[in-house]
MILUM-405370 format. One record per atom (N, C-alpha, C): y, z, x; atom name; residue in three letters. Coordinates in steps of 0.05 Angstrom, whole numbers. Example, Ala and Ser with C-alpha at 12.3 -4.5 7.8 and 13.67 -1.06 7.14 Angstrom:
-114, 156, 264, N, Ala
-90, 156, 246, CA, Ala
-66, 156, 264, C, Ala
-45, 142, 257, N, Ser
-21, 143, 273, CA, Ser
1, 157, 258, C, Ser
***
This chain:
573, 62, 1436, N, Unk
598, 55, 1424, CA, Unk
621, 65, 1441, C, Unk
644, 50, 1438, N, Unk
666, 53, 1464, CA, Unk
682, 76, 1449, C, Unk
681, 82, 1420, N, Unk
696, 105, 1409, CA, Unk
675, 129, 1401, C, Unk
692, 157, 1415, N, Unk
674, 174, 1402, CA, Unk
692, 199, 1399, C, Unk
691, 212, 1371, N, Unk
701, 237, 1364, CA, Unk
683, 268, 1377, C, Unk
704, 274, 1382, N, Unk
690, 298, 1395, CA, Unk
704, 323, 1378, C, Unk
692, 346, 1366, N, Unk
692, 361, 1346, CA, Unk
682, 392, 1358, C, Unk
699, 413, 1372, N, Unk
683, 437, 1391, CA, Unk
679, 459, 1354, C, Unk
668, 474, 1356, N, Unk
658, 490, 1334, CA, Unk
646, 513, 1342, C, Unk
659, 534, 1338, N, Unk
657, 568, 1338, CA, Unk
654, 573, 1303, C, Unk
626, 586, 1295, N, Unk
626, 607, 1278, CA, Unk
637, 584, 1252, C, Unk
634, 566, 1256, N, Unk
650, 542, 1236, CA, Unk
622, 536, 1207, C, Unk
605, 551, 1205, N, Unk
576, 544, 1183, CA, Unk
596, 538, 1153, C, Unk
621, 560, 1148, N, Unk
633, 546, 1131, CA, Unk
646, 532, 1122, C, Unk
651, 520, 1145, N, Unk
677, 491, 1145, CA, Unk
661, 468, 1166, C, Unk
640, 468, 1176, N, Unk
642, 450, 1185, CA, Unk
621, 424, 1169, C, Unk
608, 428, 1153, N, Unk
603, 405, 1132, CA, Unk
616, 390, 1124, C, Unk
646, 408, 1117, N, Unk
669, 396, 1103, CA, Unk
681, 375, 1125, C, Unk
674, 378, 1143, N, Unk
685, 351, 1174, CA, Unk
678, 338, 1176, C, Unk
651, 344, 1171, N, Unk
623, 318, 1176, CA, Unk
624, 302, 1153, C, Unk
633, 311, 1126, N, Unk
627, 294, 1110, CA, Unk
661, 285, 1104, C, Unk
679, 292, 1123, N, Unk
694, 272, 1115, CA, Unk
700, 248, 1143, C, Unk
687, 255, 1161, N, Unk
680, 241, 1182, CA, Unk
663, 221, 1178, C, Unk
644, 226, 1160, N, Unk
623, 210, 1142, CA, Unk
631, 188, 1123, C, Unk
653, 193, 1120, N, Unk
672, 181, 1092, CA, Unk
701, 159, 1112, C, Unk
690, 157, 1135, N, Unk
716, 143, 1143, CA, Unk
706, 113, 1136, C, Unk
731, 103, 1140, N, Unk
725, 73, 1127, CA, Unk
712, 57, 1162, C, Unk
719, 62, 1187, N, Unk
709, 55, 1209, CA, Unk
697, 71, 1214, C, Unk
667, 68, 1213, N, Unk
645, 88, 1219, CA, Unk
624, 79, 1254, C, Unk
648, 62, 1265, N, Unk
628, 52, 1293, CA, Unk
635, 69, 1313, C, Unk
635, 101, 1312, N, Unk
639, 111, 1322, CA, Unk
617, 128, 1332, C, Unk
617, 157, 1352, N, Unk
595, 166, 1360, CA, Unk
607, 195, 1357, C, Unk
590, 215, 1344, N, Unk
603, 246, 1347, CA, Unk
593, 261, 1366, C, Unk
602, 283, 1375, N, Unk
586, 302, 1395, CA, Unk
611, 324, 1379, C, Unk
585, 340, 1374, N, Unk
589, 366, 1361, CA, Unk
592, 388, 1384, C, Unk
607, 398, 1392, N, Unk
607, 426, 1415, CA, Unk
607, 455, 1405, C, Unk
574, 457, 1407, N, Unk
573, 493, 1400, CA, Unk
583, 511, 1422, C, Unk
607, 521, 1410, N, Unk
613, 544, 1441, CA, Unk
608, 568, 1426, C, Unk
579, 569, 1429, N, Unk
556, 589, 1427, CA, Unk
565, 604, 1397, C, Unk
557, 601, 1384, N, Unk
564, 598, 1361, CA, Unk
537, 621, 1342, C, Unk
544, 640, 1326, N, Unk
522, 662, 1323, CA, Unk
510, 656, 1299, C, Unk
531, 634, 1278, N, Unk
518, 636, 1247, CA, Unk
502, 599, 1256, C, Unk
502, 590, 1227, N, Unk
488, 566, 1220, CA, Unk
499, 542, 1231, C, Unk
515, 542, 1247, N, Unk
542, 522, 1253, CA, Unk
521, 496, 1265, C, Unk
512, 501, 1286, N, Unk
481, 487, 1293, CA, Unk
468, 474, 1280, C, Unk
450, 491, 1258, N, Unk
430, 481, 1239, CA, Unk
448, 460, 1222, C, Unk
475, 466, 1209, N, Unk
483, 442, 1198, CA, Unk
486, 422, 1206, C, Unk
495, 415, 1231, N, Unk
509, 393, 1247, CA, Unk
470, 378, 1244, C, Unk
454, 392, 1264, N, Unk
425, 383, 1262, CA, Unk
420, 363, 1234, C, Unk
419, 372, 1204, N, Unk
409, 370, 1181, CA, Unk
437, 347, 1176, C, Unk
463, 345, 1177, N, Unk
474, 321, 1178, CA, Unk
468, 295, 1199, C, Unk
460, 301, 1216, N, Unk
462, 280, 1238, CA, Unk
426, 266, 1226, C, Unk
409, 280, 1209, N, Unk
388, 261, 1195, CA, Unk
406, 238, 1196, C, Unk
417, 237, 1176, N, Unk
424, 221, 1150, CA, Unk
462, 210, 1161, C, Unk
470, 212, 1180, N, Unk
486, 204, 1186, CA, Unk
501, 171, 1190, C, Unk
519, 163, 1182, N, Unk
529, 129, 1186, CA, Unk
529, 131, 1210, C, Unk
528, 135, 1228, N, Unk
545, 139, 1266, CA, Unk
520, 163, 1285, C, Unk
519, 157, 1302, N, Unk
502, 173, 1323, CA, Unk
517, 201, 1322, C, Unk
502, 221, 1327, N, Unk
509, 243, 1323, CA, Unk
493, 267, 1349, C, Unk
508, 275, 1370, N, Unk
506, 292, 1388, CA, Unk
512, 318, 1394, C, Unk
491, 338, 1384, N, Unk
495, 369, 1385, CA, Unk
491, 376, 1418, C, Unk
519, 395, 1430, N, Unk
515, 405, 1462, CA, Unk
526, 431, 1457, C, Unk
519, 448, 1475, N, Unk
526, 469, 1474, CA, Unk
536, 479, 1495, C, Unk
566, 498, 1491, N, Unk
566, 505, 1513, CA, Unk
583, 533, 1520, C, Unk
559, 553, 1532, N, Unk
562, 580, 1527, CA, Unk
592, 594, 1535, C, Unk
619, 592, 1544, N, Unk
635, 592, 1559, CA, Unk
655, 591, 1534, C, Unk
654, 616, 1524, N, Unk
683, 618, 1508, CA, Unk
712, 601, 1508, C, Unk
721, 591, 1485, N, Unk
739, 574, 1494, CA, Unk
748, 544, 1481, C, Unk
772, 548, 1458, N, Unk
769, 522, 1445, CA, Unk
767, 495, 1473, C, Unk
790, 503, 1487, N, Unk
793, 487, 1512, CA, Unk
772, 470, 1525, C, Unk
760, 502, 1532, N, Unk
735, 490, 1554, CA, Unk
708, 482, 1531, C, Unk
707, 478, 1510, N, Unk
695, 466, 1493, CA, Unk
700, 442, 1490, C, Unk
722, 435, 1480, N, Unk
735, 404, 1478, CA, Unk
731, 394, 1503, C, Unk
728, 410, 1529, N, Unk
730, 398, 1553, CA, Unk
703, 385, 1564, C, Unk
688, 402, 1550, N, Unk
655, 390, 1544, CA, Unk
651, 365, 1530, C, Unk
663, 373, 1508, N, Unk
653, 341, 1487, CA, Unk
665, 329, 1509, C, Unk
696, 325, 1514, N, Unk
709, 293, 1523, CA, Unk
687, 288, 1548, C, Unk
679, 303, 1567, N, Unk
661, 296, 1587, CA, Unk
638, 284, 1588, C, Unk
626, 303, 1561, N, Unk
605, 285, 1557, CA, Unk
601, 263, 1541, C, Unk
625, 250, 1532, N, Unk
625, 233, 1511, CA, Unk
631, 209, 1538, C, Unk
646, 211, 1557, N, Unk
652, 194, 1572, CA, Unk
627, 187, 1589, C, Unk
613, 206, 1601, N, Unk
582, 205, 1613, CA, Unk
573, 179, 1594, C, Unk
573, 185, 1570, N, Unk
559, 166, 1549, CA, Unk
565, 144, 1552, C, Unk
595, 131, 1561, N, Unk
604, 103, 1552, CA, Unk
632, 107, 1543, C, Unk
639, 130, 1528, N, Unk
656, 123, 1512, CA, Unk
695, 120, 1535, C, Unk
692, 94, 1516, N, Unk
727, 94, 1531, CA, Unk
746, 98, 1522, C, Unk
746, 108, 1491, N, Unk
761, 114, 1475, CA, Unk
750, 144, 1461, C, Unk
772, 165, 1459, N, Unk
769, 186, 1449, CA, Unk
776, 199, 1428, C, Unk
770, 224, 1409, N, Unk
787, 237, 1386, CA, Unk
780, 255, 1380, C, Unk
799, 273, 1384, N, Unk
787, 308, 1370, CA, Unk
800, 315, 1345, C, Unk
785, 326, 1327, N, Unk
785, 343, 1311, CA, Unk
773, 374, 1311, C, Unk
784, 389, 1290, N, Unk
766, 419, 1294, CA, Unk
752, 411, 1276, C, Unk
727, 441, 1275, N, Unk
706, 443, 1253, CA, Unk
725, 462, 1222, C, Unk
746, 456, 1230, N, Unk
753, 469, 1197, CA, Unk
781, 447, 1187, C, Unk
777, 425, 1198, N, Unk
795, 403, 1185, CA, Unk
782, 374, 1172, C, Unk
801, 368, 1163, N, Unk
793, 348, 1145, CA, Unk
807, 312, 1159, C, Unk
797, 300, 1171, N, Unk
811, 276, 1174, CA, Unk
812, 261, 1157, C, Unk
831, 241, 1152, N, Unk
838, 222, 1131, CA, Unk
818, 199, 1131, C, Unk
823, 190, 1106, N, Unk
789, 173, 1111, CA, Unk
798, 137, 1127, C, Unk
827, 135, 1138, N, Unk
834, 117, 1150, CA, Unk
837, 123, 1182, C, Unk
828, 153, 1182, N, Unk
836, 173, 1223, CA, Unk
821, 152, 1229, C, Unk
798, 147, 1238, N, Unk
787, 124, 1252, CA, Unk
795, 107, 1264, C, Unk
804, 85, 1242, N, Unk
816, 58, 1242, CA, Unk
833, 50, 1248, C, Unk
852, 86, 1241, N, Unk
883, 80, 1255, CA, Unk
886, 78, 1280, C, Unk
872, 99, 1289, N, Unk
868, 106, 1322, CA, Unk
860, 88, 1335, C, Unk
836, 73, 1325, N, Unk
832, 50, 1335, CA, Unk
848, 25, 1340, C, Unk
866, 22, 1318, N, Unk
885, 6, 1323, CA, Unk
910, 11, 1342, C, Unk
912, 36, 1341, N, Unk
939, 49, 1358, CA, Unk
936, 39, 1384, C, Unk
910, 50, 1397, N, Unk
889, 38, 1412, CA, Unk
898, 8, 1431, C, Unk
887, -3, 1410, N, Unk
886, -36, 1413, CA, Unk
914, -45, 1418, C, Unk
930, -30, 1410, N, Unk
962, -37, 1416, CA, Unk
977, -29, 1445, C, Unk
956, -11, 1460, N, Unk
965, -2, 1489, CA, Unk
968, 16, 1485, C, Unk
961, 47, 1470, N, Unk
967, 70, 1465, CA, Unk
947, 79, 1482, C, Unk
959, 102, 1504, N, Unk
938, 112, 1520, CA, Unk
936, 136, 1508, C, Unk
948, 154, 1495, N, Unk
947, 187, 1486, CA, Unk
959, 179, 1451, C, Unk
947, 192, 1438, N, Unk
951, 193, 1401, CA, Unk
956, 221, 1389, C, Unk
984, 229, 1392, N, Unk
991, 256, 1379, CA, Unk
994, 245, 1343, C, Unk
970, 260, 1337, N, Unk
975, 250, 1301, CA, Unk
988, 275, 1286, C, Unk
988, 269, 1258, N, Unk
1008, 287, 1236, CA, Unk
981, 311, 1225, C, Unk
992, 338, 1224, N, Unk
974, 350, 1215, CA, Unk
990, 366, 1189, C, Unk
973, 364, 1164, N, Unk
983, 371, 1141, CA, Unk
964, 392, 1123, C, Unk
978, 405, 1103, N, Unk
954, 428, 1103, CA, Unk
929, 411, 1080, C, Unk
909, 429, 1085, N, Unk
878, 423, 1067, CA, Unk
889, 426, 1043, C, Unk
879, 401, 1018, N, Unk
893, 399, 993, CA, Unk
869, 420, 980, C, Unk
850, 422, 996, N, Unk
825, 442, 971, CA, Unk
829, 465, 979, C, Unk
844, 467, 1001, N, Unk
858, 501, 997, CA, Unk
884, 510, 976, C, Unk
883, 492, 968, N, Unk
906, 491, 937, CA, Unk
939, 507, 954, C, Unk
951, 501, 970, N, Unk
970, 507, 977, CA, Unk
1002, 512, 965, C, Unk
1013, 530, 961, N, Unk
1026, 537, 940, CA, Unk
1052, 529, 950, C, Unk
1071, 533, 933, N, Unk
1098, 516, 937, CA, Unk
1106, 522, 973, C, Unk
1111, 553, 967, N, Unk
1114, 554, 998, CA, Unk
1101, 549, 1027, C, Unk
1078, 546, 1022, N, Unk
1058, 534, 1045, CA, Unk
1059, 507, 1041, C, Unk
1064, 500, 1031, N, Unk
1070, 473, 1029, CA, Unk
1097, 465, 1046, C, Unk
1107, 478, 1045, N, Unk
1136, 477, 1056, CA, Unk
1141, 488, 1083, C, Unk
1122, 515, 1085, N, Unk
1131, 532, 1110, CA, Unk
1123, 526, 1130, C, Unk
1095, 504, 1127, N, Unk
1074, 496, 1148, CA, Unk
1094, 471, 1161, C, Unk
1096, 455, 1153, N, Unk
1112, 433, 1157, CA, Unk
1144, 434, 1173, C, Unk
1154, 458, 1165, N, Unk
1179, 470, 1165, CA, Unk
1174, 491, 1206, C, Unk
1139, 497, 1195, N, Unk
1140, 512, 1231, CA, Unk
1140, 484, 1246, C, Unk
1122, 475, 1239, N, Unk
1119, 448, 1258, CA, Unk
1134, 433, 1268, C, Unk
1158, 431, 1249, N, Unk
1178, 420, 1250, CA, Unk
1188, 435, 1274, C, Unk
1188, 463, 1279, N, Unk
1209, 474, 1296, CA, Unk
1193, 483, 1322, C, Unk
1163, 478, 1315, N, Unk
1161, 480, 1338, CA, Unk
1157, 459, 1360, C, Unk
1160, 425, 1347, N, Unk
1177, 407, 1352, CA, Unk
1192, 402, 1368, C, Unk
1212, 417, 1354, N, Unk
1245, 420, 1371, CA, Unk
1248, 431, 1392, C, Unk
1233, 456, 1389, N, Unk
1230, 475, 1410, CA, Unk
1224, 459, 1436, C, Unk
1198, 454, 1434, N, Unk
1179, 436, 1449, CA, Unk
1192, 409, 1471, C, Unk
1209, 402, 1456, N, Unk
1223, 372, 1467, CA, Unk
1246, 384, 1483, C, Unk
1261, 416, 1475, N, Unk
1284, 426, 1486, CA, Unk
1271, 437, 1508, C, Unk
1245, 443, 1514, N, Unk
1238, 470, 1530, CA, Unk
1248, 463, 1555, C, Unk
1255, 471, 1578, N, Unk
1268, 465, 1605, CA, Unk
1232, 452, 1621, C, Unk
1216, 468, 1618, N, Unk
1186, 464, 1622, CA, Unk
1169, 440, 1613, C, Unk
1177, 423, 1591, N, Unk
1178, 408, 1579, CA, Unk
1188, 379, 1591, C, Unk
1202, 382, 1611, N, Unk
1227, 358, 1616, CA, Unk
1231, 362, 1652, C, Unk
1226, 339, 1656, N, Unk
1234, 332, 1690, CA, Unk
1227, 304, 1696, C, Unk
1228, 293, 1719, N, Unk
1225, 268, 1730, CA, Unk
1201, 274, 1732, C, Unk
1183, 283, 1736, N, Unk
1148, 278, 1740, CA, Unk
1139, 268, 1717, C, Unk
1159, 275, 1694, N, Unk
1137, 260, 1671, CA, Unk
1154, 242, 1667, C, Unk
1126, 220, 1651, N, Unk
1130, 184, 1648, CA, Unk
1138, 182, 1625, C, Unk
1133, 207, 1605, N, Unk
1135, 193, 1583, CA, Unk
1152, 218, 1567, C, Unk
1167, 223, 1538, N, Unk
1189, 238, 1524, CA, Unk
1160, 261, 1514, C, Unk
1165, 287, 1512, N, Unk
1148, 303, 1490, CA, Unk
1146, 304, 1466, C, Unk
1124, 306, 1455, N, Unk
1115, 294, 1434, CA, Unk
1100, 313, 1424, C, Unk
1106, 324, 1387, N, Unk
1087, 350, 1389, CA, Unk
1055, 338, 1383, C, Unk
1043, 353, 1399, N, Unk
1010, 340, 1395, CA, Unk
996, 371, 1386, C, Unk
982, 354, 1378, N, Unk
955, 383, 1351, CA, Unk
927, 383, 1360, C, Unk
912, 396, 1381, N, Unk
891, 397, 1389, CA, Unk
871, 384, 1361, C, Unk
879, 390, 1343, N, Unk
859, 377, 1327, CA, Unk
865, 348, 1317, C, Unk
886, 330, 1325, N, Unk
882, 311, 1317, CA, Unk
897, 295, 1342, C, Unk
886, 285, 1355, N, Unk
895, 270, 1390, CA, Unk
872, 259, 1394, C, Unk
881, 236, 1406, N, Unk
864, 217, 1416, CA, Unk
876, 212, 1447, C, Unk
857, 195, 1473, N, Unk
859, 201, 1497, CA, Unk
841, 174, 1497, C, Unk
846, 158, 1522, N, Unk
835, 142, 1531, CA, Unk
814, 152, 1549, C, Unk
788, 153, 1550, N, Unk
774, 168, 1571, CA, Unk
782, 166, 1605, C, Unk
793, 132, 1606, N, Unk
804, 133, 1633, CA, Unk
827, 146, 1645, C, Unk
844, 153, 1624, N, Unk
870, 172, 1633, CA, Unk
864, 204, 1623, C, Unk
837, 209, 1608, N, Unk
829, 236, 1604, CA, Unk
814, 239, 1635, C, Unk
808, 229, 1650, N, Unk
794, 236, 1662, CA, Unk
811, 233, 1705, C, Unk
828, 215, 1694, N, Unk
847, 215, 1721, CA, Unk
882, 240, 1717, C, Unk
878, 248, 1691, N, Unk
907, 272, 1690, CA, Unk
881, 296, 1684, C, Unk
866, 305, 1694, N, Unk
839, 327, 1695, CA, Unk
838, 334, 1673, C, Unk
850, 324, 1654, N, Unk
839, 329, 1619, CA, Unk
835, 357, 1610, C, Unk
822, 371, 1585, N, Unk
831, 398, 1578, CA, Unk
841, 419, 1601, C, Unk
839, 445, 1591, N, Unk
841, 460, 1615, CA, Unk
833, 482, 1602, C, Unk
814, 484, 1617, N, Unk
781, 506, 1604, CA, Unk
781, 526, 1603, C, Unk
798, 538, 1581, N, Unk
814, 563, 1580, CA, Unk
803, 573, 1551, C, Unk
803, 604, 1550, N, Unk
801, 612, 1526, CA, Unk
817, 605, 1498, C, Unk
820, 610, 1475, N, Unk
842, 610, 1456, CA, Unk
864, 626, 1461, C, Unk
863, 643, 1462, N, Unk
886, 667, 1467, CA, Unk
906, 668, 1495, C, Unk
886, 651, 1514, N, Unk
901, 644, 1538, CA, Unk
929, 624, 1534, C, Unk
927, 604, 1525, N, Unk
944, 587, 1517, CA, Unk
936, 557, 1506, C, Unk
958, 546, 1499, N, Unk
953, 515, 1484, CA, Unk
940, 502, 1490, C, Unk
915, 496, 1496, N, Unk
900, 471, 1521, CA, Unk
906, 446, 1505, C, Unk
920, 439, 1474, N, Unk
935, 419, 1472, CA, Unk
951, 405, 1488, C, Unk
978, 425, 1489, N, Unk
992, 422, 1498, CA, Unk
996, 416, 1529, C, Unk
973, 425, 1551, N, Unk
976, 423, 1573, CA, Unk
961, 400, 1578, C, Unk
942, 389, 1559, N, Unk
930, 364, 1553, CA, Unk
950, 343, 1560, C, Unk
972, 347, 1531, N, Unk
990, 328, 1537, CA, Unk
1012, 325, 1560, C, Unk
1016, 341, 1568, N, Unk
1035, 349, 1593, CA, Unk
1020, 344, 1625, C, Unk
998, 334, 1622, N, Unk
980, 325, 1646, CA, Unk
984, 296, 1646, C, Unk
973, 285, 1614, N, Unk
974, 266, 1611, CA, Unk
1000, 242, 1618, C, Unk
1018, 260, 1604, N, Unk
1051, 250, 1612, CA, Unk
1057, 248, 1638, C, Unk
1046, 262, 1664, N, Unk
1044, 258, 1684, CA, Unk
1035, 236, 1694, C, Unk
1026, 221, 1680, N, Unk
1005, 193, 1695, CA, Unk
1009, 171, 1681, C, Unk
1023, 172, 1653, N, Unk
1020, 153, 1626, CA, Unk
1048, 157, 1611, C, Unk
1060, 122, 1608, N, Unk
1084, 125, 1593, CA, Unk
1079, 118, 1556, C, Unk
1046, 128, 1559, N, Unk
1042, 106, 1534, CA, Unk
1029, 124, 1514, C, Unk
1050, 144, 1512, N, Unk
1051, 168, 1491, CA, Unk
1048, 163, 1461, C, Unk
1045, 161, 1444, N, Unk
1055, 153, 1424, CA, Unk
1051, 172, 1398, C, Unk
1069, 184, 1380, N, Unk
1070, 200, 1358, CA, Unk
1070, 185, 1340, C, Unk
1034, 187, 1324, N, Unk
1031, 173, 1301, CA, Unk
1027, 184, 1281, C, Unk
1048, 178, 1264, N, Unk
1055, 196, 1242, CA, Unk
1030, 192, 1216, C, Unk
1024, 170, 1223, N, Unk
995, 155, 1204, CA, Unk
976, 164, 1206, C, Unk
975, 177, 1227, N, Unk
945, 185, 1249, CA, Unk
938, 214, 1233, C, Unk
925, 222, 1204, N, Unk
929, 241, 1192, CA, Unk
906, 256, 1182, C, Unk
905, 282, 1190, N, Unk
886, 308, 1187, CA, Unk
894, 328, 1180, C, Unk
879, 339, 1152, N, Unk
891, 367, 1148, CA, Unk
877, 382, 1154, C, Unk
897, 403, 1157, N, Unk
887, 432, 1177, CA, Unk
882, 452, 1162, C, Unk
868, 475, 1167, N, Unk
869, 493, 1148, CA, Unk
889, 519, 1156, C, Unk
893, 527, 1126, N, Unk
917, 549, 1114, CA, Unk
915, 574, 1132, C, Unk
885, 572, 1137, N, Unk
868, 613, 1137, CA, Unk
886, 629, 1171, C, Unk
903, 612, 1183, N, Unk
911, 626, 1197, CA, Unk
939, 636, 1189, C, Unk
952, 622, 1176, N, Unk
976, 627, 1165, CA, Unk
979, 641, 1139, C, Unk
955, 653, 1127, N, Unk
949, 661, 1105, CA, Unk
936, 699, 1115, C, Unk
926, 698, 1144, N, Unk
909, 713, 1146, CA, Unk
937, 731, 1168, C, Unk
953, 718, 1182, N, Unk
969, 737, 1191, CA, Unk
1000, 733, 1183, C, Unk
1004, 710, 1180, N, Unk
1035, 718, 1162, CA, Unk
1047, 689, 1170, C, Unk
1070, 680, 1166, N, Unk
1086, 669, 1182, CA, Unk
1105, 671, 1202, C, Unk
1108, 694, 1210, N, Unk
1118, 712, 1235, CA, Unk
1098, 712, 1253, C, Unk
1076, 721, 1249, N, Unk
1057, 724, 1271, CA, Unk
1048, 695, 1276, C, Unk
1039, 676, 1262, N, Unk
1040, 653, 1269, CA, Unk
1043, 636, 1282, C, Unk
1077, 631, 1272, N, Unk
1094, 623, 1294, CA, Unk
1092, 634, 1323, C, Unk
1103, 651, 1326, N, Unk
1099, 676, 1351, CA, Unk
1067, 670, 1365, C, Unk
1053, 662, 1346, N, Unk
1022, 655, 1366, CA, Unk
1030, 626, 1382, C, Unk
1041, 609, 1354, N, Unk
1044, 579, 1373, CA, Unk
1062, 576, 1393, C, Unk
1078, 602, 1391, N, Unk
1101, 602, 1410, CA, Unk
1101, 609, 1430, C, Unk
1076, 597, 1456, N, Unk
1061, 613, 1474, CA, Unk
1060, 637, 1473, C, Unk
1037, 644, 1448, N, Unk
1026, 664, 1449, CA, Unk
1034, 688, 1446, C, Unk
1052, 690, 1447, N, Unk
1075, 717, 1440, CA, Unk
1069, 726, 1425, C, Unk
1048, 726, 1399, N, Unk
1027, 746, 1390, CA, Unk
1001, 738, 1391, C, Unk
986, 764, 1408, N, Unk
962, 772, 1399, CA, Unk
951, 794, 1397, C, Unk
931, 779, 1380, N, Unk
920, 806, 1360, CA, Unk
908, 822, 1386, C, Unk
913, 853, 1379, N, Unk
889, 873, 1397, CA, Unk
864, 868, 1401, C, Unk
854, 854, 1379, N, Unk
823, 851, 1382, CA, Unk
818, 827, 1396, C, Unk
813, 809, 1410, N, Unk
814, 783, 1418, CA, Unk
793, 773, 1405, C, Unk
775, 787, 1382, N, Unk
755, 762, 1366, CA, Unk
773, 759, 1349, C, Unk
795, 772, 1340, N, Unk
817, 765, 1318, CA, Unk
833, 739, 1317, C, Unk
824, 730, 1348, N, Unk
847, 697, 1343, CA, Unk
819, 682, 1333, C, Unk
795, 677, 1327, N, Unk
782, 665, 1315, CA, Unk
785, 669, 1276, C, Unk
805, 663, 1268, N, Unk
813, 668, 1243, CA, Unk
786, 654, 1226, C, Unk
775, 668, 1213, N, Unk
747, 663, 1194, CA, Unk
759, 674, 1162, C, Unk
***
């Protein structure tokens, strides 16, 4: 199949069912998954295994020992392309895609979209309370603005305007993931491999596009687990981290 979601997963045994079965639940199911264990110590494995029985769509467990949401994602898109695929999409193992992410992407797709920065909104079964409801939306928003003002952000090398993109919900044509050198195989704590995703890409491609339709919710547990100061300050290259460096894997 020419589309395939690629999904990297650390330590994810308790959220990542919740992906598969809403990945399971899309209304365009001609897709292909590859699951990326980056070495992963609990059940995260055995589940993906025991879903991919019984799965609508082909289902591909790889592993790969090299710490690193980055250089994880950098695995699936590689080896999803090895496979065939010419069309791409990531999600994490602790989000939820909409049961139209598929279809939309696909269509975005079909319209000349080479890169798919989609909308990320919080998980409704994390019951999110007035203010997370508000505050999540409200960082994003600013870090947005930030993003489009940065001096780093902006020059004549790039083809196309910045656009905020969400490692967990972007899509990539395999042929322009693979001619702008695609992730950049870096730890979590190192920096955004989103963001440098997109800023490679913009180098080669005017055919950016921010789809607001294109929709996955994310989960709360980082914004819940260190504050909204520290948060921010993480997305804000990194300007906080925790002492412990297993601490940016928020469980």
């Amino acid at each position: 199949m020419s589309l395939w979601v690629v999904v990297p997963a650390y330590n994810e045994a308790a959220s990542v069912g919740g992906t598969l079965a809403a990945l399971a639940a899309q209304r365009d199911t001609a897709f292909s998954l590859v699951v990326v264990d980056n070495a992963s110590t609990d059940g995260t494995a055995r589940i993906v295994r025991e879903f991919a029985r019984s799965a609508p769509f082909p289902v591909e467990l790889v592993r790969e020992p090299e710490p690193g949401a980055g250089t994880a994602a950098d695995t699936g898109f590689r080896h999803a392309v090895r496979a065939g695929a010419r069309l791409l999409l990531r999600t994490d193992a602790d989000c939820l895609p909409a049961p139209d992410w598929t279809a939309v992407a696909r269509a975005e797709f079909g319209r000349g979209a080479e890169v798919l920065c989609g909308r990320s909104v919080p998980r409704r079964d994390e019951r999110p309370g007035f203010a997370e409801a508000r505050l999540l939306p409200a960082l994003v928003r600013l870090s947005a603005l930030y993003g489009r003002w940065r001096p780093a952000h902006r020059g004549p090398r790039y083809r196309a305007p910045y656009v905020l993109c969400h490692g967990h919900n972007l899509g990539i044509t395999a042929e322009l993931y693979l001619r702008c050198g695609g992730t950049p195989r870096e730890r979590l704590e190192e920096g955004s491999e989103d963001v440098t995703l997109l800023n490679r890409a913009r180098e080669h491609s005017a055919r950016i596009v921010r789809a607001e339709h294109l929709v996955v919710e994310s989960s709360l547990r980082r914004l819940r687990s260190w504050g909204a100061r520290r948060t921010l300050l993480w997305y804000w290259d990194r300007r906080y981290r925790p002492a412990d460096t297993k601490e940016v894997h928020v469980r």
